[in-house]
BANURO-646589 format. One record per atom (N, C-alpha, C): x, y, z; residue in one letter. Coordinates in steps of 0.001 Angstrom, whole numbers, padded with zeros to 6 digits, always signed. Atoms other than C-alpha are relative to their C-alpha. Layout:
N
XYZA
...
END
This chain:
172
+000666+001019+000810X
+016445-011738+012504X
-000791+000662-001125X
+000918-000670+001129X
+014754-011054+009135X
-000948-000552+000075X
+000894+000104-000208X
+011463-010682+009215X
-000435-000861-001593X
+000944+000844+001082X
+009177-012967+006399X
-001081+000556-000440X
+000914-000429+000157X
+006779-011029+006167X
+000428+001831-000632X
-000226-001327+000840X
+007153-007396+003297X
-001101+000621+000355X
+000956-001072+000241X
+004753-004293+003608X
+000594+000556-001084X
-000003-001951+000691X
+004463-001766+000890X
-000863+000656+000219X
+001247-001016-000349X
+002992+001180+001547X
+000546+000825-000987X
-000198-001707+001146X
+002873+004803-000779X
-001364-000142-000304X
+000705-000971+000629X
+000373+006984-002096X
-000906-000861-000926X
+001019+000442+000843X
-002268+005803-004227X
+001105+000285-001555X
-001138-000310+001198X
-000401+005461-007937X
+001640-000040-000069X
-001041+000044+000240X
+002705+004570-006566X
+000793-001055-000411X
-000766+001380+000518X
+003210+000801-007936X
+000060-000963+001151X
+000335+000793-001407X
+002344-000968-004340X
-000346-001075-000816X
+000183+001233+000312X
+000752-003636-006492X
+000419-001308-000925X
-000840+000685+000428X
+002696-004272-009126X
+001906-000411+000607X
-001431-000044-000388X
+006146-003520-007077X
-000673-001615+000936X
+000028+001434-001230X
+004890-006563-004533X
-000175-001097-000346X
+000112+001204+000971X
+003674-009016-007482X
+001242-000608-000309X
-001523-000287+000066X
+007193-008444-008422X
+001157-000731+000730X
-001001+000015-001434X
+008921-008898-005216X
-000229-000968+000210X
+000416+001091-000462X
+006948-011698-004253X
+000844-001121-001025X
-000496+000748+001033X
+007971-013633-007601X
+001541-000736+000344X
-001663+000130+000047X
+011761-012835-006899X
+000327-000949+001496X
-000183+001185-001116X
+011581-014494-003329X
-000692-001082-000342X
+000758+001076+000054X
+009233-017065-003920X
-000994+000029+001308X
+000759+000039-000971X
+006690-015533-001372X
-001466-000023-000484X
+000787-000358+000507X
+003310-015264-001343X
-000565+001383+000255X
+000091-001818+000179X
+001762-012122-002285X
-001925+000490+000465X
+001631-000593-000937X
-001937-010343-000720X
+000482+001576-000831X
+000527-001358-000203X
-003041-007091-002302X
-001110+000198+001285X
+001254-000129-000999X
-005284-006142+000496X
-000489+000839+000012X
+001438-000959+000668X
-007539-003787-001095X
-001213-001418-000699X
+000567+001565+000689X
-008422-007211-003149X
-000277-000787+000930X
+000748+001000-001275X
-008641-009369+000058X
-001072+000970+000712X
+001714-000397-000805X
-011346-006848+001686X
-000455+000064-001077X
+001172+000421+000600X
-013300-006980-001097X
-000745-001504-000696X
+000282+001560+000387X
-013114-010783-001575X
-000685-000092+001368X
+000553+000360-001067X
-013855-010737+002063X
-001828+000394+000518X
+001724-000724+000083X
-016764-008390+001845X
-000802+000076-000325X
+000866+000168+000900X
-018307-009386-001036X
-000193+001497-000601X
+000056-001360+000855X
-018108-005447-002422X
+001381+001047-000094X
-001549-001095+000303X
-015483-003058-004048X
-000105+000675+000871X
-000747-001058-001261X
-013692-000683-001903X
-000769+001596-000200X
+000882-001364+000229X
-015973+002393-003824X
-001496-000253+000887X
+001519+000354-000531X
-018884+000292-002697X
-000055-000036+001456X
+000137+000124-001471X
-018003-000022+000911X
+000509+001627+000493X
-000128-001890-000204X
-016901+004188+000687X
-001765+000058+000259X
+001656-001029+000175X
-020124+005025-000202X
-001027-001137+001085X
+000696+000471-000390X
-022355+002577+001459X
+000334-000013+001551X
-000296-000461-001468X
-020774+002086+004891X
+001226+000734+000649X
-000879-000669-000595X
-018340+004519+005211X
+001428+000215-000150X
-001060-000068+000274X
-014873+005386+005164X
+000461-000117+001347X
-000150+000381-001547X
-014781+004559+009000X
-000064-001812+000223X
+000602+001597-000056X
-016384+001151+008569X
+001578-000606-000724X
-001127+000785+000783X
-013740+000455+005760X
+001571-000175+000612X
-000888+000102-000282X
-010721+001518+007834X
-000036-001013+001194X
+000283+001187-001300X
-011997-000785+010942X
+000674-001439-000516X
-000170+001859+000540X
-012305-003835+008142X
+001566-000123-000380X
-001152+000171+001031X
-009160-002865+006679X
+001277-000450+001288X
-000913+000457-001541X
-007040-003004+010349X
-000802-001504+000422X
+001009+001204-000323X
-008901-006460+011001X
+000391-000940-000832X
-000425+000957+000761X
-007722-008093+007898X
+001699+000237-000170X
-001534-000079-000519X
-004291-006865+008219X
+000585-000606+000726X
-000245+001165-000849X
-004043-008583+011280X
-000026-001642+000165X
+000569+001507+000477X
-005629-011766+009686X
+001034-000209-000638X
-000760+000601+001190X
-003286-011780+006998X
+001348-000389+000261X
-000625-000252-000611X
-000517-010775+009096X
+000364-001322+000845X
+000338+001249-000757X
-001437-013596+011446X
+000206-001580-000507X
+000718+000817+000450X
-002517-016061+009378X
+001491-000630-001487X
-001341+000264+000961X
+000960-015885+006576X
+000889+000126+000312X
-001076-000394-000390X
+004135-016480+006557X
+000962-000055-001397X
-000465-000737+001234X
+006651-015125+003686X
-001083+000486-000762X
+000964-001093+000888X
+004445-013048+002282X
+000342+001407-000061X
-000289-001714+000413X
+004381-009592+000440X
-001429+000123+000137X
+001308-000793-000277X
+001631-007419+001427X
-000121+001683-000926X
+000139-001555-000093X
+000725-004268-000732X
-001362+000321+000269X
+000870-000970-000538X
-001277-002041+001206X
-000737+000805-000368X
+000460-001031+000862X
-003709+000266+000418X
+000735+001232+000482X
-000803-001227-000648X
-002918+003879+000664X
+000209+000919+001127X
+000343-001025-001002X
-004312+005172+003755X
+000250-001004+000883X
-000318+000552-001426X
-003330+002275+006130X
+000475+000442+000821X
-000475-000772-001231X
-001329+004613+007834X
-000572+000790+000773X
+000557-000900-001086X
-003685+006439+008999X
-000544-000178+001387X
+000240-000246-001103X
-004348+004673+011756X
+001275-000733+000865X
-001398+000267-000572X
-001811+004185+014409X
+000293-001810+000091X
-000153+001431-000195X
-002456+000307+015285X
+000756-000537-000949X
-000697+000274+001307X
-002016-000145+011342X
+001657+000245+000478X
-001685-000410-000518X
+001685+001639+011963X
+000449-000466+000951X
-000370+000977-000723X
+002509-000221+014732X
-000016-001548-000628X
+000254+001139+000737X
+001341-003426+012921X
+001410-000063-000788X
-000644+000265+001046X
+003321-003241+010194X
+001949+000420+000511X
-001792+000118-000769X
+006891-001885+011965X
+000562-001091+000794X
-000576+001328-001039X
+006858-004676+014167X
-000303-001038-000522X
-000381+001896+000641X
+005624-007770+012280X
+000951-000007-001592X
-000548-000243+000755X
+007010-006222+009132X
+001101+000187-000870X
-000768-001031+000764X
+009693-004865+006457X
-000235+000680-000667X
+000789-001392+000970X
+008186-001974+005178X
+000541+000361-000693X
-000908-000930+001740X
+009381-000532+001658X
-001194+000934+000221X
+001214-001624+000118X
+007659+003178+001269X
+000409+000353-001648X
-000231-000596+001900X
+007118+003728-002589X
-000017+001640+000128X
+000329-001560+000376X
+007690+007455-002461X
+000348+000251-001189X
-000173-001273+001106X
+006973+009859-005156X
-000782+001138+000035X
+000321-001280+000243X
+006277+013196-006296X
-001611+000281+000116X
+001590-000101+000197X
+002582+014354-005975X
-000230-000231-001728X
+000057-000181+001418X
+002809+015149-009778X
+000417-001136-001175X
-000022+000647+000567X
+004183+012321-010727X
-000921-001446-000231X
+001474+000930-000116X
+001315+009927-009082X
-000889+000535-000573X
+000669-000501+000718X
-001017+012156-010373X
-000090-000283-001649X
-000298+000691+001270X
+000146+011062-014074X
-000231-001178+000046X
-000002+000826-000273X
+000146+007848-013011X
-002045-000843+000171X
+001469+000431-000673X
-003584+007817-011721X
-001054+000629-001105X
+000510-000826+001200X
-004866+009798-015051X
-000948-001225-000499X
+000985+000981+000890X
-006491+006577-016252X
-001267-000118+000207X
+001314+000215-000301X
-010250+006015-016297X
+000033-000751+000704X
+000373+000996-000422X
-009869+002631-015117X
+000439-000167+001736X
-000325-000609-001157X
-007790+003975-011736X
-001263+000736+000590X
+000837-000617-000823X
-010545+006462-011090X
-001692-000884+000450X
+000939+000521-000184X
-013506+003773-011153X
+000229-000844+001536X
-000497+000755-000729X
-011389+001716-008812X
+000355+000698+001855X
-000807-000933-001056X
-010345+004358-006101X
-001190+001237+000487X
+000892-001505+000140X
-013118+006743-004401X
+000242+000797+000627X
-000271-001265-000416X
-011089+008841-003375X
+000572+000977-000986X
-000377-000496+001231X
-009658+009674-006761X
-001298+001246-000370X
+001253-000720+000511X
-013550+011493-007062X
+000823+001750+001042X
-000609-001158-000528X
-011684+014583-004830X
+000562+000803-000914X
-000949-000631+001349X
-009977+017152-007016X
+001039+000038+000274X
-000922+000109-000026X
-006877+018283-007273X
+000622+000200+001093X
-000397-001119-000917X
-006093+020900-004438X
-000598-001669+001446X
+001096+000937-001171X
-008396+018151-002004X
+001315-001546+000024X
-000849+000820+000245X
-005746+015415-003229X
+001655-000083+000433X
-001230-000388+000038X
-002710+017057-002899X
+000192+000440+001274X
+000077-000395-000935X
-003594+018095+000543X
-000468-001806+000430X
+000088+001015-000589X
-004266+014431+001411X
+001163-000613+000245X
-001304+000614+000330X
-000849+013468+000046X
+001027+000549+001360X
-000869-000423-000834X
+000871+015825+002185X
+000186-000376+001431X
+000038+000632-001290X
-001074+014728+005356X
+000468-001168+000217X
-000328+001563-000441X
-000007+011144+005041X
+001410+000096-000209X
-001143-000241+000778X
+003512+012078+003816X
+000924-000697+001656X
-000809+000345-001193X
+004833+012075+007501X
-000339-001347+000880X
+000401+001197-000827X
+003137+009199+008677X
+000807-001209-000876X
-000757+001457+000239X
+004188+006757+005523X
+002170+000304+000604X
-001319+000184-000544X
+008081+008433+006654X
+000534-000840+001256X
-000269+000315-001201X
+007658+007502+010247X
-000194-001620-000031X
-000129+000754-000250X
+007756+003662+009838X
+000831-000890-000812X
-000397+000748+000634X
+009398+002481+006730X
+001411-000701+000557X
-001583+000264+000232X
+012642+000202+006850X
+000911+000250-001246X
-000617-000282+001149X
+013430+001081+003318X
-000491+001080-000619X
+001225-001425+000515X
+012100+004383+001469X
+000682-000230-001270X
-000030-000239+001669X
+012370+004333-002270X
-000318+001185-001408X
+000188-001213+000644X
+012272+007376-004889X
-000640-000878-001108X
+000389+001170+001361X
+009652+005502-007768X
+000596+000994-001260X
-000292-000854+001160X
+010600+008595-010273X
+001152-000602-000938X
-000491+000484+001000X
+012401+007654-013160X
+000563-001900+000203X
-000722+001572-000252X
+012645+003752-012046X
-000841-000671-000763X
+001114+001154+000317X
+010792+000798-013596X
-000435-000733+001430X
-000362+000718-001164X
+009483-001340-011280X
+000726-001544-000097X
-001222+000757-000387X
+012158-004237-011817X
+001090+000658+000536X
-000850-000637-000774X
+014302-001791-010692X
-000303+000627+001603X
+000450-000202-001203X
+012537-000931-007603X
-000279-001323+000897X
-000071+000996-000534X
+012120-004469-006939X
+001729-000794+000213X
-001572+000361-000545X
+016154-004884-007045X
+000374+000851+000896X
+000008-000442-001204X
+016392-002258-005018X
-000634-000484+001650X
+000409+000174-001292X
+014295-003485-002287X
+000735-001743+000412X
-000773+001010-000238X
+016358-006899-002681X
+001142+000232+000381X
-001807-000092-000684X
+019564-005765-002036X
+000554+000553+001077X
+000335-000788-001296X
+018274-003731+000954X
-000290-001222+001039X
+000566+001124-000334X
+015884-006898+001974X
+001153-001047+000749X
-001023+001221-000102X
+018839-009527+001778X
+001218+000326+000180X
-001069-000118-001048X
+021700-007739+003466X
+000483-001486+001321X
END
C-alpha cells in the first residue's frame, strides 16, 4: 500500500523545503516545514530555542511534533529539519509511517548553497566552522542512508527535476 504521508530529509542546504513545497503542489498534498511548525508552536525561532533551552530541549520538541503532525495529517509532505535523524524514534517514525526521499549532496556543494547571510541567521548551527560542519555532515551521512525509500543526487538538478524524480519513484 502507498503510504500518504512524504518525508524529506538531507543536510541542511539541501532543498528539503523548497523540494516538498514542490512535491506537495504536484500531488495536491498538504505540505508542513517542521522547523516552521516548532516555532509557530513555540512561539520562538529554532536559534532562539538553541541558545536558550538547548539543543536537547529542541530535539525532544522536535520528536513530539513529528508525531503530532504525523498523527494528526493525512497526504501530506513533511520537510524535515536536518538533524531529525539523530534520534532513533525520529528514524523509526518516519520509515514506518512514511516515504522518505533523502536529498543527498556533496558537502561542498551545500556549503555553496548555505553561503547566504540570510541561511546563517536562520540555522545555529551554521555559527560552527568549516572543519566542525563537515564533520557533522559525515556523522549523519549514515543515518540519513539507513532509512530512505528513495535517495536522490541534488547536484546539477533543479528542483523541478528532483521533484519528477521523486514522482516517478512515488507513483510506481
Amino acid at each position: 500500500m502507498k503510504k500518504n504521508k512524504i518525508s524529506i530529509i538531507g543536510f541542511m542546504g539541501s532543498g528539503k523545503t523548497t523540494v516538498g513545497l514542490l512535491l506537495s503542489k504536484s500531488l495536491n498534498f498538504s505540505f508542513i516545514d517542521l522547523d516552521d511548525y516548532i516555532e509557530k508552536k513555540e512561539g520562538k525561532s529554532i536559534k532562539e530555542i538553541f541558545f536558550v533551552k538547548g539543543e536537547e530541549y529542541f530535539r525532544e520538541r522536535e520528536s513530539f511534533y513529528l508525531k503530532e503532525v504525523i498523527k494528526n495529517q493525512e497526504k501530506i509532505v513533511i520537510a524535515t529539519g536536518g538533524g531529525i535523524i539523530k534520534r532513533e524514534e525520529n528514524r523509526i517514525i518516519l520509515k514506518e509511517k512514511t516515504f522518505v526521499v533523502y536529498l543527498k549532496g556533496d558537502f561542498s556543494v551545500l556549503m555553496q548553497r548555505l553561503n547566504s547571510g540570510i541561511e546563517k541567521e536562520k540555522r545555529p548551527l551554521l555559527s560552527l566552522d568549516v572543519d566542525e560542519l563537515y564533520n557533522l555532515w559525515i556523522s549523519r551521512k549514515p543515518l540519513y542512508e539507513s532509512i530512505p525509500d528513495l535517495i536522490i543526487d541534488i547536484e546539477n538538478k533543479s528542483p523541478f527535476q528532483i521533484v519528477e524524480e521523486i514522482l516517478n519513484s512515488y507513483e510506481m
